[in-house]
C-alpha positions in Angstrom: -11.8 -27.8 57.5 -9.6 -30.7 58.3 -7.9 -33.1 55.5 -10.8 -35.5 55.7 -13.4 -33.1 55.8 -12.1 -31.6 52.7 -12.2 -35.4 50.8 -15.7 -35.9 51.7 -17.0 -32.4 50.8 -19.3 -32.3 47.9 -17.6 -31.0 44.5 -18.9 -27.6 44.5 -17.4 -27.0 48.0 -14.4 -28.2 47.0 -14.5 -25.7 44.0 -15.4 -22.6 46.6 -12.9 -23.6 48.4 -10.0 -23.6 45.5 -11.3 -20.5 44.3 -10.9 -18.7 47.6 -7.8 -19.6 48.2 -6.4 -18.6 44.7 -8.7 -15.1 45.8 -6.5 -15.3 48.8 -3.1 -15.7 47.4 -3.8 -13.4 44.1 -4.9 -10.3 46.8 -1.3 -11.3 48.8 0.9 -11.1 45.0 -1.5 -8.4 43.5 1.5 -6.1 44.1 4.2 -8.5 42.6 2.1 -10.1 39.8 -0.5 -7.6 39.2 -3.4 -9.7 39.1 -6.7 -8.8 37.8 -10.0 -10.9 37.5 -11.0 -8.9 34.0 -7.3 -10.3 32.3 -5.6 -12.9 34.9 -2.4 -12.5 36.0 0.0 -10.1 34.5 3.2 -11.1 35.4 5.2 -8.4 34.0 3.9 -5.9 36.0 6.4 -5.9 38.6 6.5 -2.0 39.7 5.6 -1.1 36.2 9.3 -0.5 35.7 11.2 -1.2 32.5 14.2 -2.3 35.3 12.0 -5.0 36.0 9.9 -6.0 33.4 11.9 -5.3 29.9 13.5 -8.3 27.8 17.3 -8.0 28.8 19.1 -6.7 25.6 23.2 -8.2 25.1 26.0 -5.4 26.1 27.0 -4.9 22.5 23.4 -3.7 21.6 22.8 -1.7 24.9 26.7 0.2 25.2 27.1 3.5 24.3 28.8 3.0 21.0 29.3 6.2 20.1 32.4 5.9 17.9 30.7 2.9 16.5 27.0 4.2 15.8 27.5 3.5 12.3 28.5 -0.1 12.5 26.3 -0.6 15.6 23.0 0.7 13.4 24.0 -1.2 10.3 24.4 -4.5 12.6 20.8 -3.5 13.5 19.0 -2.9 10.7 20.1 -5.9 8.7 18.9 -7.7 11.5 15.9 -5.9 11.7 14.8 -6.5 7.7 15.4 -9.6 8.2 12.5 -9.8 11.3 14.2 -9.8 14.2 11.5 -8.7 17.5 14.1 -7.5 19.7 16.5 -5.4 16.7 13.1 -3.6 15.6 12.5 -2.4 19.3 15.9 -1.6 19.6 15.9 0.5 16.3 12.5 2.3 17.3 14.6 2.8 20.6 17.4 4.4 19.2 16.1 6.5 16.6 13.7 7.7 19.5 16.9 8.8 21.2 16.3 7.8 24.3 20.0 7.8 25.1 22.1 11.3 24.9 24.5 9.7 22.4 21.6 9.3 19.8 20.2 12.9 19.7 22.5 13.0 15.8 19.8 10.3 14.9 16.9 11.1 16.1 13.7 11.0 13.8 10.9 10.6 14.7 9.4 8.4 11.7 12.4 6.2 11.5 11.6 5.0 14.7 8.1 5.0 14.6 8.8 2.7 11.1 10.9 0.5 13.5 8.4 0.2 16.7 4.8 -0.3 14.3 7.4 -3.3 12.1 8.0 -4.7 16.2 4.7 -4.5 17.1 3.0 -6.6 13.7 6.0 -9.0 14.5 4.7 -12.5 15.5 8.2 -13.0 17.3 6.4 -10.4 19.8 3.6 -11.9 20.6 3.3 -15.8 19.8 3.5 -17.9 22.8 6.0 -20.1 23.6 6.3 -21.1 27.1 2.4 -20.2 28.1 1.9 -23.7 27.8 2.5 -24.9 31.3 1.6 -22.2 34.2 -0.2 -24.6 36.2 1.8 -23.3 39.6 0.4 -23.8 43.5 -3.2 -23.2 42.8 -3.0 -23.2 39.2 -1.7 -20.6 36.8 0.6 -18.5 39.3 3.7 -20.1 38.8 6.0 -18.9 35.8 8.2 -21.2 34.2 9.8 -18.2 31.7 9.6 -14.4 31.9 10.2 -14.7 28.1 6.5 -14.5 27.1 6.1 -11.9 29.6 9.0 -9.5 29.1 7.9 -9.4 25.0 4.6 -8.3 27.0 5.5 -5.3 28.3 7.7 -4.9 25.7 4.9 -4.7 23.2 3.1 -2.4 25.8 5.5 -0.2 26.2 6.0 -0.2 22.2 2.3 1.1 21.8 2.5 3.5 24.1 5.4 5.2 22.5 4.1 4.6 19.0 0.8 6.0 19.9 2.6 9.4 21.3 4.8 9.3 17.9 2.1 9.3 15.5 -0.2 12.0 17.8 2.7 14.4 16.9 2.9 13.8 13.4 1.1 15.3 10.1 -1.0 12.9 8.0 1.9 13.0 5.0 4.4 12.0 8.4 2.0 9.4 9.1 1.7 8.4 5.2 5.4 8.1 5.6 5.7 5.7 8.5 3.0 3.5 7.0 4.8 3.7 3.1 8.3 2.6 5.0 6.3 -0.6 6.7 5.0 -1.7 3.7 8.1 -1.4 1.9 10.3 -3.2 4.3 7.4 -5.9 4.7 7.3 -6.6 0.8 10.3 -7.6 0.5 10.0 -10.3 3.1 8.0 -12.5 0.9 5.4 -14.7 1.6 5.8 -13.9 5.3 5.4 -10.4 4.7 2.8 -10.5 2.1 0.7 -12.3 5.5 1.4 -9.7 7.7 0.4 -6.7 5.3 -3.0 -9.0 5.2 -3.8 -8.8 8.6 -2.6 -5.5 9.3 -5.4 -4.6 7.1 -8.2 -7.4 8.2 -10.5 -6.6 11.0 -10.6 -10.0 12.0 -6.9 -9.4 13.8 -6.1 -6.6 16.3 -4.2 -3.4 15.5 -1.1 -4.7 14.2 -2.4 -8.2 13.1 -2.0 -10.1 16.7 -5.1 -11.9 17.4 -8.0 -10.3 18.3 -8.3 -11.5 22.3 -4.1 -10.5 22.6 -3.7 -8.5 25.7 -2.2 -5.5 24.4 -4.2 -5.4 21.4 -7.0 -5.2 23.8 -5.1 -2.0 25.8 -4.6 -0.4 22.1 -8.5 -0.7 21.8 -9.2 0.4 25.2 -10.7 -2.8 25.9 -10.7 -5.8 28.7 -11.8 -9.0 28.4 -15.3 -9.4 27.0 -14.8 -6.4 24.4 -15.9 -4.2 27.6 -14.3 -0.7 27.2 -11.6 0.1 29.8 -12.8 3.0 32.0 -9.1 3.9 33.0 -7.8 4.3 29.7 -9.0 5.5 26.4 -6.6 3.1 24.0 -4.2 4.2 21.5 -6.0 6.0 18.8 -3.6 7.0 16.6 -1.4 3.9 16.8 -5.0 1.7 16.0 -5.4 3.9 12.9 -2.1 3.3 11.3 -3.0 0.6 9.0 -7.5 1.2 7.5 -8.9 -2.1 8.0 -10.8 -3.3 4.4 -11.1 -6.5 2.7 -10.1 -5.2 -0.5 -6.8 -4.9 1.2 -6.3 -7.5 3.2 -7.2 -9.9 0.0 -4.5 -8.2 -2.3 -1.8 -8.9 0.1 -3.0 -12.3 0.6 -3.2 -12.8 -3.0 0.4 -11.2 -3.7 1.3 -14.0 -0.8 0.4 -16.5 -2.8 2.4 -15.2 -6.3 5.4 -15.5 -4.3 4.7 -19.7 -4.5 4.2 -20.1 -1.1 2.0 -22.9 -0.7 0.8 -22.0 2.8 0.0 -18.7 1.6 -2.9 -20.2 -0.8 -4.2 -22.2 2.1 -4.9 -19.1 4.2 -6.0 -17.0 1.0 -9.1 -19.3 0.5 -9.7 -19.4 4.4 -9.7 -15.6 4.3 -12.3 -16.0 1.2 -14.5 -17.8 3.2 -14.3 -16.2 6.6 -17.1 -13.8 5.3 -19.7 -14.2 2.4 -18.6 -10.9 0.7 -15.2 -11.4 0.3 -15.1 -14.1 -2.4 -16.3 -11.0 -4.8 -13.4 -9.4 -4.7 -11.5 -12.0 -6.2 -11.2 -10.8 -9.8 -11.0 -7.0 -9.1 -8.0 -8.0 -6.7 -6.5 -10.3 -9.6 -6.1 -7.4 -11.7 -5.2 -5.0 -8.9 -2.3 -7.3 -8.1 -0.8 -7.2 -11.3 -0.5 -3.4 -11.2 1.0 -3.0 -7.8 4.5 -2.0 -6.7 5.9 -1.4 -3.4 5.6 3.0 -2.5 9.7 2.7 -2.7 11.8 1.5 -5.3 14.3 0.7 -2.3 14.6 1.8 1.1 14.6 6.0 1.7 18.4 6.9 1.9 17.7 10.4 4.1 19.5 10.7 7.2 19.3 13.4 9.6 22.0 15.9 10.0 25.7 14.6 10.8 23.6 11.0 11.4 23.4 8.0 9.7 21.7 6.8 6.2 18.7 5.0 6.1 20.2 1.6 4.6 18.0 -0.5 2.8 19.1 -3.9 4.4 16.7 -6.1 2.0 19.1 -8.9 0.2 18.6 -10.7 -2.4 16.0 -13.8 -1.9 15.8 -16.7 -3.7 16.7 -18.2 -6.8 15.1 -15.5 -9.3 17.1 -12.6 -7.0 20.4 -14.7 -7.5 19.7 -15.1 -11.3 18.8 -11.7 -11.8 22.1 -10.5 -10.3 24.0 -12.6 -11.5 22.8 -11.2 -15.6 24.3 -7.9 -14.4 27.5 -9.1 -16.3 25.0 -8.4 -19.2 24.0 -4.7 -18.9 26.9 -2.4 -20.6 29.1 -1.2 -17.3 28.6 2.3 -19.3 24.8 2.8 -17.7 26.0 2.1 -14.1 28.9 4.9 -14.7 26.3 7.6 -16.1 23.9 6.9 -12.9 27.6 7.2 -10.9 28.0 10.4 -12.4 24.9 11.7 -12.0 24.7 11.1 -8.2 28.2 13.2 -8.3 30.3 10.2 -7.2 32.4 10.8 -10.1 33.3 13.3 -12.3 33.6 11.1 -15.6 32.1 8.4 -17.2 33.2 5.3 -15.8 33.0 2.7 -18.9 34.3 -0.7 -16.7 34.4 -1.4 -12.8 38.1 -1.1 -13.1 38.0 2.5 -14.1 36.4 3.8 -10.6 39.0 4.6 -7.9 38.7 3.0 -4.0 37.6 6.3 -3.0 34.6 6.3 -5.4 33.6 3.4 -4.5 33.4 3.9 -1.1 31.5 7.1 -1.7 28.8 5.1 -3.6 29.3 2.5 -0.5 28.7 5.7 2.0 25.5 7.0 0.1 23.4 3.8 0.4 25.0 3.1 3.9 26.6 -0.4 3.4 30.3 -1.2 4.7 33.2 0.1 3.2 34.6 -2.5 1.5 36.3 -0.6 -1.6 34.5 -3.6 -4.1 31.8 -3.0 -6.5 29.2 -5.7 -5.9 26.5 -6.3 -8.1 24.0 -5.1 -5.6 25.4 -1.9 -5.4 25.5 -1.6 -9.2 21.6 -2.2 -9.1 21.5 0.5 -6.2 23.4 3.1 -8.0 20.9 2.7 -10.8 17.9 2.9 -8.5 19.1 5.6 -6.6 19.7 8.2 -9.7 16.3 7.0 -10.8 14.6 8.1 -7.4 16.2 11.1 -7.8 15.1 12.6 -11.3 17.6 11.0 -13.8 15.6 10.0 -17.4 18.2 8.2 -18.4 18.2 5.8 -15.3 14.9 5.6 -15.2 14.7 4.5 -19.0 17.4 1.5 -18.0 16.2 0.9 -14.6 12.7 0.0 -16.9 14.7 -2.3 -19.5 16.1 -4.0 -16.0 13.0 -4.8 -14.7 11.2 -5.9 -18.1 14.1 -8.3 -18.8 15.3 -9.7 -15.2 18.8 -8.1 -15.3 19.8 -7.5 -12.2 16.2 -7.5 -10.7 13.7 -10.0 -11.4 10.9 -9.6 -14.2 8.3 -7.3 -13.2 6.2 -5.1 -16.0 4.2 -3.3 -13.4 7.5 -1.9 -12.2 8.9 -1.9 -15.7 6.0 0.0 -17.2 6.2 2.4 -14.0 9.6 3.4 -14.5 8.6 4.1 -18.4 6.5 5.9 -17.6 8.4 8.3 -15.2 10.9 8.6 -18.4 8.0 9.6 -20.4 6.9 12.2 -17.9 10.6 13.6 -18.7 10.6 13.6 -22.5 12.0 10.6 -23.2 11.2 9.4 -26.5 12.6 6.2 -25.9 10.1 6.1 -22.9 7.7 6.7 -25.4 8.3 4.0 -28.0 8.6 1.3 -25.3 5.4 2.2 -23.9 3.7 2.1 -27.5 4.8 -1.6 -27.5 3.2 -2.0 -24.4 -0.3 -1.3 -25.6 0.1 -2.5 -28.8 0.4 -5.8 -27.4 -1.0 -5.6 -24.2 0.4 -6.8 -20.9 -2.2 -8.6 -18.9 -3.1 -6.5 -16.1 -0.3 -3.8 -16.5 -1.6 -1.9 -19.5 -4.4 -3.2 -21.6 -4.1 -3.4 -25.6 -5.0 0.1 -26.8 -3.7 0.6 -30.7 -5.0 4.3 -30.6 -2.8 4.7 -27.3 0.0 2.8 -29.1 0.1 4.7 -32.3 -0.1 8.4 -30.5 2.9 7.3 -28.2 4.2 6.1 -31.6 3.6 9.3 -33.0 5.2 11.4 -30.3 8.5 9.2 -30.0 9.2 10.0 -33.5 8.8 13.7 -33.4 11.3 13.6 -30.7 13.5 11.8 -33.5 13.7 8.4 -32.0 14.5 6.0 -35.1 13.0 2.4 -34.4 9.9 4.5 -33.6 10.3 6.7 -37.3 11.1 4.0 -39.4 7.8 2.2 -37.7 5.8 5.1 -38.1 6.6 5.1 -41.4 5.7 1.5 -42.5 1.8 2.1 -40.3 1.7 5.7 -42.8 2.4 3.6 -45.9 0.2 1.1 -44.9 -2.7 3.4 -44.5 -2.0 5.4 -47.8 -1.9 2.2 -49.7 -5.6 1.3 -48.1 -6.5 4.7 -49.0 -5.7 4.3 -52.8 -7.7 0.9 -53.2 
C-alpha cells in the first residue's frame, strides 16, 4: 500500500498493519532477541550463552587470584553484606567453584546463602533503563543491556540455586535459609523489608514482584499465571522461604523498630492489603520483642585448607558507635579469659598491651578480618561472641551483661535474657540470679513477671553459693517467718 494509501486507511487498518510488521520483524530477530508473544522480547537471550548474555564482571573480580583468595573473598563479602547484586552472584559463583582454583572453597551452602541473598536483591531486578524501548516499530530497540544482563543473571542464579538446594538435606536447607536471615538482619530497615516479602505471598519467590519474568520461570508460569508446559519451575528454590502473614508482619514490624519511617508506611499498607492481617497485630507485637537473629554473628566454619566465613556486618548507626565505644568500660580481663578459651593464648591477658602481634593476628585469622596486629573494639566484642557460640559459661554470662547494658552492643533483653539463659543451662548461678531479676520485675515481652519463677531461680542460685542471691534469699526467709509469727 502506497504512502497515501496508508494516511487515508481507516485506524484499525493502520493497526493490522503495524502489528504485522512488528510479526514480521520479531519472526526475522526471533533468533537474536528471542521474542515470544506469551513474555515480549527477551533480549538477553542471545544464544543462551553466558558469553553473551552475563553482566561483564571487572578483571580484579574475574582473575584467577589464587595467591590472593583470601584478600579477593574478604573484598567480596564486605561488599556483599553490604548489598551489593553483582558481589553476592560473584560469591555464590565462587563458593560454587566453578573455577579450578576454588575447589579449597567449595560449599555448597555458602554459595547457595550467597545466590538466594542475589536473587531477593532489588539491585537485580528493579528497572532502570526499561523506561524508553520505543525502537523501529516500538519496543525492539535497546537503549542498555544493563536491565537485561541482571536478567539472565537472575535466571541463571535460580537455576543454580534450585539444583543446590535439590541436593541438600532439610537441616542444609535450614542452614542456607538461618544464614539469609542473619545477614539480612543486620541490614536494618532495608533488610527487615526484604525478610517481609520473602515471606508475603503477595511478591514472587524471593520478594520481586509478582508479574517479574523470572519469578514467573521459578513458578513455572507465563504471562497470565498460565503454567509453562516446557518447564516445571524451580521447586525447591520457590520453597526456600514458607510464605505466611504471621511472618511477613513481624519482619515488617521489626522494620519499623529500627525508626525507619518508610518502614511504618508500608507496615500499615501490608495491614490493609488483606482483611485478616490487621489481627495479628498484637500477637506479632509480643513476638517481636522475643526474637533474635538464628546467629549471634556470622558462622566462622570454613572448609578444609579454605577460607573463614567472615561476618562482614559493621557497625550501623549511632547506637552501634556508642555501644562500641563503652567497651573502654568492660574490665579488659573478660576479653582475655574468652582469648584464652578459644586457645589464642595460653594466659590471661589482663590489658590489650599484654597480647603479643602474633595473638592478635591469630584472633584476626579466626574471625577472618585483615591482619592488622591491632586490637579493635570489634574484635574485642567478637572474641566474646565467638567463645560464647562455642560453649564458654563464663562468656556467655558477660556476653548477657553486654547486651542488657549497651556495652559494646546495643541494648537488647531478648538477646540478653537468651544468653542467660544458655549460662543457666550450664550451671551458672550467676545465670541464675540474673534471670530471677528478670521475672521478678518483668521485662515487657521478654519474660513476664512470675515471683514463683523468680524466687525458685533465687533459690537455686544460692545453693550454688552465689552471694547477692544468699544474702537476698535470706531477707525473703525472714520476711516470711516474721509473717508466720503474727
Amino acid at each position: 500500500m502506497r504512502d497515501r494509501d496508508l494516511r487515508h486507511a481507516d485506524p484499525q487498518g493502520r493497526a493490522s498493519l503495524r502489528l504485522a510488521a512488528i510479526a514480521t520483524v520479531c519472526a526475522s530477530a526471533v533468533a537474536v532477541s528471542g521474542c515470544n508473544q506469551a513474555d515480549g522480547p527477551a533480549f538477553w537471550r542471545r544464544g543462551d550463552t553466558a558469553a553473551a548474555n552475563a553482566c561483564p564482571r571487572p578483571q580484579s573480580v574475574t582473575g584467577s587470584e589464587f595467591n590472593a583468595q583470601e584478600a579477593g573473598l574478604r573484598h567480596l563479602r564486605r561488599a556483599a553484606f553490604r548489598g551489593d547484586f553483582f558481589a553476592q552472584l560473584e560469591l555464590g559463583s565462587r563458593y560454587a567453584a566453578l573455577r579450578a582454583t576454588d575447589k579449597n572453597i567449595e560449599d555448597p551452602i555458602e554459595s547457595a546463602v550467597w545466590t538466594g541473598m542475589a536473587l531477593a536483591n532489588d539491585e537485580g531486578y528493579a528497572p532502570i533503563n526499561r523506561v524508553d524501548r520505543s525502537g523501529v516499530f516500538g519496543g525492539l530497540r535497546s537503549v542498555s543491556r544493563y536491565d537485561d544482563c541482571r536478567a539472565w543473571e537472575r535466571h541463571v542464579a535460580y537455576q543454580r540455586l534450585d539444583s543446590q538446594l535439590s541436593r541438600m538435606t532439610m537441616e542444609e536447607q535450614g542452614q542456607v535459609r538461618d544464614r539469609i536471615i542473619y545477614v539480612l538482619s543486620t541490614q536494618d530497615a532495608e533488610g527487615f523489608r526484604t525478610l517481609a516479602r520473602l515471606h508475603d505471598a503477595l511478591y514472587g519467590p524471593f520478594g520481586e514482584p509478582q508479574d517479574n519474568q523470572q519469578a514467573r520461570e521459578a513458578w513455572g508460569r507465563r504471562a497470565g499465571n498460565q503454567p509453562t508446559p516446557q518447564r516445571e519451575g524451580y521447586p525447591a528454590a520457590v520453597s526456600l522461604f514458607p510464605r505466611n502473614d504471621v511472618d511477613a508482619y513481624l519482619y515488617n514490624y521489626l522494620a519499623v523498630q529500627t525508626g525507619d519511617v518508610g518502614a511504618y508506611v508500608l507496615l500499615k499498607d501490608f495491614e490493609r492489603s488483606s482483611p485478616s492481617r490487621s489481627r495479628y497485630g498484637a500477637f506479632v507485637e509480643a513476638k517481636a520483642r522475643q526474637w533474635v537473629p538464628p546467629y549471634e554473628f556470622y558462622p566462622n566454619e570454613a572448609p578444609a585448607s579454605g577460607v573463614p566465613f567472615s561476618d562482614e556486618s559493621r557497625p550501623r548507626g549511632d547506637a552501634y558507635e556508642y555501644a562500641l565505644g563503652r567497651m573502654t568500660e568492660l574490665p579488659f580481663i573478660h576479653v582475655g579469659r574468652a582469648l584464652r578459651y578459644l586457645g589464642v593464648t595460653e594466659t590471661v591477658a589482663e590489658a590489650p598491651n599484654a597480647l603479643s602481634a602474633r595473638q592478635i593476628q591469630t584472633l584476626e585469622a579466626m574471625l577472618g578480618h585483615n591482619m592488622e596486629s591491632r586490637l579493635s573494639a570489634l574484635e574485642m566484642v567478637r572474641a566474646i561472641q565467638l567463645a560464647a557460640v562455642n560453649g564458654s559459661s563464663e562468656a556467655q554470662l558477660v556476653l548477657a551483661v553486654m547486651y542488657s547494658e549497651g556495652i559494646g552492643v546495643p541494648p537488647d533483653y531478648a538477646r540478653a535474657f537468651h544468653w542467660y539463659a544458655q549460662a543457666d543451662k550450664q550451671g551458672s548461678p550467676e545465670a541464675k540470679f540474673a534471670m530471677s531479676t528478670y521475672f521478678a520485675l518483668g521485662v515487657a515481652g521478654v519474660a513476664d513477671q512470675d515471683k514463683a519463677d523468680a524466687v525458685a531461680l533465687r533459690i537455686d542460685s544460692a545453693l550454688a553459693g552465689f552471694g547477692p542471691s544468699a544474702s537476698r534469699l535470706q531477707a525473703v526467709l525472714a520476711q516470711v517467718s516474721r509473717s508466720q509469727r503474727r
